[in-house]
C-alpha positions, 0 to 999 in steps of 0.5 A: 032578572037575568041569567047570572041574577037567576042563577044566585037567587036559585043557589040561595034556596037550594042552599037552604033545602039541602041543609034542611035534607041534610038535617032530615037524612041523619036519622031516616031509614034508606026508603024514607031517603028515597021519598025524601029525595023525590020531594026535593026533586019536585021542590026543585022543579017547582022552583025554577018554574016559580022564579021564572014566573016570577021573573017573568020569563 
């Protein structure tokens, strides 16, 4: 995959998290955000590691 390939394939699926937080924020307190907004974090990071694995990059 290249770069532009790798790009569009992340986007999707953050896409689809971030509507997911968005949907999960709406009726959470602002310490439950916090921790909610680390996992996406570490989400994120597992993400770009999987794709790229799975790329073989």
């Amino acid at each position: 995959m290249d770069i532009d390939g790798f790009r569009t394939e992340l986007e999707t699926r953050l896409t689809i998290a971030k509507e997911y937080i968005i949907q999960e924020l709406s009726s959470i307190n602002d310490e439950e955000k916090l921790d909610l907004l680390g996992k996406f974090n570490e989400k994120f990071k597992e993400l770009i590691k999987r794709i790229s694995i799975e790329e073989g990059n």
